[in-house]
Structure formats: structure tokens, C-alpha cells
BAGUFI-500523 format. One record per residue (C-alpha): residue number from 0; chain; x, y, z. Coordinates in nm, 4 decimals, decimal comma, always signed. Example, Ala and Ser with C-alpha at 12.3 -4.5 7.8 and 13.67 -1.06 7.14 Angstrom:
2
seq:mol:px:py:pz
0:A:+1,2300:-0,4500:+0,7800
1:A:+1,3670:-0,1060:+0,7140
//
This chain:
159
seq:mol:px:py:pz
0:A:+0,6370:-2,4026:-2,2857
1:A:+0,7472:-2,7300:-2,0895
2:A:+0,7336:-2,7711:-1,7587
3:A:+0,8742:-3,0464:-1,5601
4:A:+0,6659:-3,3236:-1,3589
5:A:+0,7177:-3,1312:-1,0451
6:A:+0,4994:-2,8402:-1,1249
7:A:+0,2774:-3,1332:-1,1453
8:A:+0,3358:-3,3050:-0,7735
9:A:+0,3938:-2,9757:-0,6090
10:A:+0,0420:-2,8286:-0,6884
11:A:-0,0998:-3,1521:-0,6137
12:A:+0,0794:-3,1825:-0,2396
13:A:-0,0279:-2,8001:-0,1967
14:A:-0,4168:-2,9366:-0,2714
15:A:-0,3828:-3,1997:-0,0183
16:A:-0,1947:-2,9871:+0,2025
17:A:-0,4925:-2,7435:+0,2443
18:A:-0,6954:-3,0185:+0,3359
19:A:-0,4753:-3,1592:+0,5894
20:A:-0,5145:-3,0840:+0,9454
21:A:-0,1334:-3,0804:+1,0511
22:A:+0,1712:-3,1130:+0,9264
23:A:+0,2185:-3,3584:+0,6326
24:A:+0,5420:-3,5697:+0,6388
25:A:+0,7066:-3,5719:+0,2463
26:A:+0,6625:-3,9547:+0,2676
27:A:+0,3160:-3,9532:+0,3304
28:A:+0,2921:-3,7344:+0,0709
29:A:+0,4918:-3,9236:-0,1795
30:A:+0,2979:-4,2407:-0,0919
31:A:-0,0439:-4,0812:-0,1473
32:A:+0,0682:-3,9455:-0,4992
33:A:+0,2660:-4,2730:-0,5855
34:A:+0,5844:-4,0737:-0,6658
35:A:+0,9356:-4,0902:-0,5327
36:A:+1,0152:-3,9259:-0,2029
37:A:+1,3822:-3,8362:-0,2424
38:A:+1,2249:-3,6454:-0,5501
39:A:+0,9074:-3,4962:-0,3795
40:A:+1,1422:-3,3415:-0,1013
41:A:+1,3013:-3,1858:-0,3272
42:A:+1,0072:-2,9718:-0,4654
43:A:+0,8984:-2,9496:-0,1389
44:A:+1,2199:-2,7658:-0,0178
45:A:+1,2034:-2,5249:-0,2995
46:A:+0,8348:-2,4931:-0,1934
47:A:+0,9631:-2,3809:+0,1288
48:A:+1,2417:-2,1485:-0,0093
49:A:+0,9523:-1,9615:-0,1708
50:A:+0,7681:-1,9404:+0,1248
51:A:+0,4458:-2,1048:+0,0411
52:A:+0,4714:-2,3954:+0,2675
53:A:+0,6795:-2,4443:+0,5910
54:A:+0,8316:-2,7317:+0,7429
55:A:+0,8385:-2,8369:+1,0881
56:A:+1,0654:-3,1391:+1,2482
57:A:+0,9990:-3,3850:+1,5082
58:A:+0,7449:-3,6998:+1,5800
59:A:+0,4149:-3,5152:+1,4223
60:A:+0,6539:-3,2898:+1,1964
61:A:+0,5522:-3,2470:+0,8252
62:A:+0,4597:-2,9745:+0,5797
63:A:+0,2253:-2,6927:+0,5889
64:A:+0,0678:-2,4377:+0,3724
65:A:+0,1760:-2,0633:+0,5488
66:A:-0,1089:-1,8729:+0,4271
67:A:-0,4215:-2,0328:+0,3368
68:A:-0,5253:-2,1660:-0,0082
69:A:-0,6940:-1,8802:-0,1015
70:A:-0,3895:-1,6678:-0,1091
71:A:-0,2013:-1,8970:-0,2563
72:A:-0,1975:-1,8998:-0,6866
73:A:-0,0591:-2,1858:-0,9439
74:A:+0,1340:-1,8746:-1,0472
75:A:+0,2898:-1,8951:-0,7226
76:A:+0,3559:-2,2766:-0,7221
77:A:+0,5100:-2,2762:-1,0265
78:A:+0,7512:-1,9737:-0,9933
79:A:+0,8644:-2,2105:-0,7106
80:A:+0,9761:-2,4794:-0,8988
81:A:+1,0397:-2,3535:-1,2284
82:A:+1,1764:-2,0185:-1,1112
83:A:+1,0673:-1,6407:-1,2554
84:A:+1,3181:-1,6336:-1,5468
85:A:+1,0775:-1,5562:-1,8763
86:A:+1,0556:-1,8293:-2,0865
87:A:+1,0961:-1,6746:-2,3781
88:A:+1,4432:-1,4948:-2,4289
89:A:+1,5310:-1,2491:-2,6845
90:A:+1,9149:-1,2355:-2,8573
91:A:+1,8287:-0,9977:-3,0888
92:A:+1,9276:-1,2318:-3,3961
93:A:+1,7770:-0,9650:-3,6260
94:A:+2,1062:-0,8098:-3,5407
95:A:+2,2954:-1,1037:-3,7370
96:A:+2,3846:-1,2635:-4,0596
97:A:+2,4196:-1,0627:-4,4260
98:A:+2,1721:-0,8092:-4,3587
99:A:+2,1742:-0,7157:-3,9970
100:A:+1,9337:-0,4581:-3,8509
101:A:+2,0781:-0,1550:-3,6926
102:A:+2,0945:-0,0899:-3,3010
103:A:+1,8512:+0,2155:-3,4031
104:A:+1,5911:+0,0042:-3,5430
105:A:+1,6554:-0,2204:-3,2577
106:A:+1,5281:-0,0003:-2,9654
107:A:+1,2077:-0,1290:-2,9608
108:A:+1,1391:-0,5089:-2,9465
109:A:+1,0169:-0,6744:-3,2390
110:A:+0,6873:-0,7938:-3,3266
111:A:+0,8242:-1,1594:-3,2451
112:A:+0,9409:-1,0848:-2,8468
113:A:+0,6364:-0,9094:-2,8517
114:A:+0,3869:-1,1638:-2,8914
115:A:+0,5966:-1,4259:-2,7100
116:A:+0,5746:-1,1844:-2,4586
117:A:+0,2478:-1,0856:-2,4589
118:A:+0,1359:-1,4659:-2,4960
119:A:+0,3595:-1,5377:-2,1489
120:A:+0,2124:-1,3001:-1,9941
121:A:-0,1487:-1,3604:-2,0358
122:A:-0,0396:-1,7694:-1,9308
123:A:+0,1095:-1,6041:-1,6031
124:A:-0,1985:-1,4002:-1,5154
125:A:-0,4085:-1,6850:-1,6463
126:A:-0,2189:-1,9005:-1,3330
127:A:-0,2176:-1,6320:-1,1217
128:A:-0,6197:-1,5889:-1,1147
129:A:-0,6253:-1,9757:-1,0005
130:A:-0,6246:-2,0792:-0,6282
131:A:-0,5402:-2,3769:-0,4118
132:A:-0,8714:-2,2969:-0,2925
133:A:-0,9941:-2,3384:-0,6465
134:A:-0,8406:-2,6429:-0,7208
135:A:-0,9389:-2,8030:-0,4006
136:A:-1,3232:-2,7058:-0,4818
137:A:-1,2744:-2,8417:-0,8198
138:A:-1,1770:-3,1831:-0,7003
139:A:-1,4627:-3,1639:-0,4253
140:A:-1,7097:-3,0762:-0,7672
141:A:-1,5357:-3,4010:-0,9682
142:A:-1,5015:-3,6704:-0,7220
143:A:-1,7409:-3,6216:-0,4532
144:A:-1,7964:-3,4421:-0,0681
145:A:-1,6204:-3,7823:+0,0634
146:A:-1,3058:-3,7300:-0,1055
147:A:-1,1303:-3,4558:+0,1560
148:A:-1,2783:-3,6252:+0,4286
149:A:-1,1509:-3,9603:+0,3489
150:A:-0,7571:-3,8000:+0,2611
151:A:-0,7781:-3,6241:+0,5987
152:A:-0,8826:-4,0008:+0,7607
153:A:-0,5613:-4,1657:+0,5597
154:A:-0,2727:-3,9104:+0,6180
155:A:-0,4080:-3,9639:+0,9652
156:A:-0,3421:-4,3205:+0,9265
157:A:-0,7358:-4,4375:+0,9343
158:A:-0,7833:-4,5767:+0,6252
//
């Protein structure tokens, strides 16, 4: 399964959004990550379509989480961006060519959807059993106690 880079920067800008103590603006957030803004916002809107993160306007406008970290999943993240549509999509091609299989024998789904299936679905639950929370902790664990501090002191233009 593929994914595209903004799975990528949109779980990263939902980590540093639950460490931020207001609002985020999407170029302070494409500046930290070193990625293009016009491309960011875009994630960021469909972030926002999905409800996981809200927007507000004016002078100390930005983004938000709107639930906290805990209660948000990667699942959730990346249903955002890459939409809910399975990955893996059946056409029945045992139906075609020389020796097609009959509708009868086709009422149940063959071992192949099955296991494509099966295999998407334990990825999804595998997601869904991850945090923001999680992730945050887990980049507190690998780079230090200083790290969240020091982000909160440089979106707050400190640093």
C-alpha cells in the first residue's frame, strides 16, 4: 500500500500541534517541517474537513487539535488524507477469460479478497491502536524532555 507524503506531514503537524499552546499558523508549521506551505494547507484543510483539527482566523489565528491527542488515532489522520475507500478492490476477474467462474460460485469472496482484506484490516486496527499522544511520548523517549519545551519556545517565536 502507498501512501502519499502527506500522511507523512499531517501526522507530524498533529504531533506538534498537541504540544502547542495556541493556534498554529500553516506557515509556521511548514517552516518547522521544511515543507511547502501552499502544500501543507492543503492537508491541513482536509484535516479540518475531517474534524480532527480546527482553524481559527485573525492576528494569533492558526490550527488546533479539537479533541486531545489521546483521542485522536493515525487511523484517523490518515482516513483524512487518503480517504476510507479500501485499498484493495475486488472486480471479480475470476468471472473472465476462457474459463469463467459462475455467479454461484461467486457469492462468497475468494481466498484472494480475503486475505487482502483481512491483511487491510489488521493495518487499519494496527493504526487505529496508535495515538497522537503516543507518538508525542515516543519523540519525548527518542530525543529528550527538552524537545517539546523548546518547539513550544520557537512557534512562539523564542528561539
Amino acid at each position: 500500500m502507498r501512501m502519499s507524503a502527506g500522511v507523512e506531514w499531517a501526522v507530524h503537524c498533529c504531533v506538534v500541534l498537541s504540544q502547542a499552546e495556541g493556534p498554529v499558523p500553516a506557515t509556521r508549521l511548514a517552516e518547522f517541517h521544511g515543507v511547502s506551505r501552499t502544500y501543507l494547507a492543503k492537508h491541513l484543510q482536509q484535516l479540518a474537513k475531517a474534524g480532527l483539527i480546527v482553524a481559527t482566523e485573525g492576528r494569533v489565528g492558526g490550527y488546533a487539535l479539537t479533541r486531545p491527542a489521546a483521542e485522536v488515532s493515525v487511523l484517523d489522520v490518515v482516513l483524512a488524507i487518503e480517504g476510507r475507500e479500501t485499498a484493495f478492490q475486488c472486480t471479480e476477474i475470476r468471472q473472465n477469460g476462457p474459463l469463467p467462474a459462475s455467479p454461484e460460485n461467486c457469492r462468497r469472496a475468494c481466498g484472494i479478497a480475503r486475505v487482502m482484506w483481512a491483511a487491510e484490516q489488521a493495518w487499519r486496527d494496527s493504526l487505529a491502536n496508535v495515538t497522537i499522544a503516543d507518538l508525542a511520548a515516543g519523540v519525548e523517549r527518542d530525543t529528550g524532555p527538552r524537545t517539546f519545551p523548546a518547539l513550544r519556545g520557537w512557534l512562539a517565536g523564542q528561539a
